[in-house]
C-alpha angles and dihedrals in degrees: 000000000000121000115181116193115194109205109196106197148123124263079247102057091043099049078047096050092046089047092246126160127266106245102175107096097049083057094050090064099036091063088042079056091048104038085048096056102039083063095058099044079056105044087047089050108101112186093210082054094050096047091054088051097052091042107028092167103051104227095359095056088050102045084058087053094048087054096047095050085051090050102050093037095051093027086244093299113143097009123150120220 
Protein backbone atom coordinates (compact mmCIF):
# COMPACT_ATOMS: atom_id res chain seq x y z
CA UNK A 1 0.00 0.00 0.00
CA UNK A 2 1.22 3.38 -0.99
CA UNK A 3 -0.51 6.29 -0.01
CA UNK A 4 1.14 9.86 -1.36
CA UNK A 5 -0.37 13.37 0.45
CA UNK A 6 0.58 16.80 -1.42
CA UNK A 7 0.50 19.82 1.22
CA UNK A 8 0.43 23.13 -0.71
CA UNK A 9 1.46 25.94 1.87
CA UNK A 10 3.69 28.63 2.72
CA UNK A 11 7.10 28.22 5.26
CA UNK A 12 5.14 30.23 7.18
CA UNK A 13 1.96 28.12 7.50
CA UNK A 14 3.85 25.22 8.03
CA UNK A 15 6.43 26.69 10.98
CA UNK A 16 3.09 27.86 12.23
CA UNK A 17 1.17 24.25 11.90
CA UNK A 18 4.09 22.39 13.54
CA UNK A 19 4.15 25.32 16.53
CA UNK A 20 7.35 26.47 15.53
CA UNK A 21 8.87 29.99 16.36
CA UNK A 22 8.74 33.04 14.24
CA UNK A 23 12.36 33.77 13.27
CA UNK A 24 12.00 36.39 11.15
CA UNK A 25 12.49 39.20 12.96
CA UNK A 26 15.45 38.21 14.48
CA UNK A 27 16.56 37.83 11.12
CA UNK A 28 15.47 40.98 10.18
CA UNK A 29 18.08 42.64 12.71
CA UNK A 30 20.77 40.30 12.32
CA UNK A 31 21.12 41.21 8.64
CA UNK A 32 20.63 45.03 9.71
CA UNK A 33 24.00 43.92 12.18
CA UNK A 34 25.73 42.42 9.26
CA UNK A 35 24.99 44.59 6.68
CA UNK A 36 26.13 47.51 9.31
CA UNK A 37 29.17 46.29 9.90
CA UNK A 38 30.16 45.14 6.71
CA UNK A 39 29.89 48.59 5.86
CA UNK A 40 32.17 49.69 8.22
CA UNK A 41 35.05 46.91 7.65
CA UNK A 42 34.72 48.35 4.07
CA UNK A 43 34.59 51.79 4.50
CA UNK A 44 37.66 51.38 6.90
CA UNK A 45 39.51 49.25 4.10
CA UNK A 46 41.89 51.41 2.46
CA UNK A 47 43.48 49.82 -0.38
CA UNK A 48 46.82 51.89 0.03
CA UNK A 49 46.57 50.31 4.10
CA UNK A 50 46.06 46.94 3.01
CA UNK A 51 48.79 46.93 0.54
CA UNK A 52 51.39 48.09 3.31
CA UNK A 53 50.18 45.38 5.43
CA UNK A 54 50.55 42.56 2.85
CA UNK A 55 53.89 43.92 1.73
CA UNK A 56 55.38 45.71 4.60
CA UNK A 57 58.89 45.89 2.81
CA UNK A 58 58.04 47.29 -0.49
CA UNK A 59 60.11 44.84 -3.23
CA UNK A 60 61.58 42.81 -0.80
CA UNK A 61 58.22 41.78 0.88
CA UNK A 62 57.02 40.97 -2.37
CA UNK A 63 59.55 39.30 -3.62
CA UNK A 64 58.94 36.79 -0.28
CA UNK A 65 54.94 36.51 -1.54
CA UNK A 66 55.77 35.85 -4.86
CA UNK A 67 58.08 32.82 -3.49
CA UNK A 68 55.65 31.51 -1.28
CA UNK A 69 52.97 31.40 -3.76
CA UNK A 70 55.52 29.56 -5.93
CA UNK A 71 56.19 27.48 -3.38
CA UNK A 72 52.67 26.35 -2.35
CA UNK A 73 51.39 26.26 -6.00
CA UNK A 74 54.80 23.75 -7.51
CA UNK A 75 55.38 22.20 -4.23
CA UNK A 76 59.03 24.01 -4.33
CA UNK A 77 60.03 22.22 -7.37
CA UNK A 78 62.17 24.48 -9.84
CA UNK A 79 62.65 27.38 -7.51
CA UNK A 80 65.83 29.72 -7.57
CA UNK A 81 67.22 30.82 -4.57
Amino acid sequence: MKIQVDVDCTPEEARAFFGLPDVKPMQDAMMAEIEERLKANLAAADPEALARMWLPAGVEGFEQLQKMFWSHLGGGKGKED
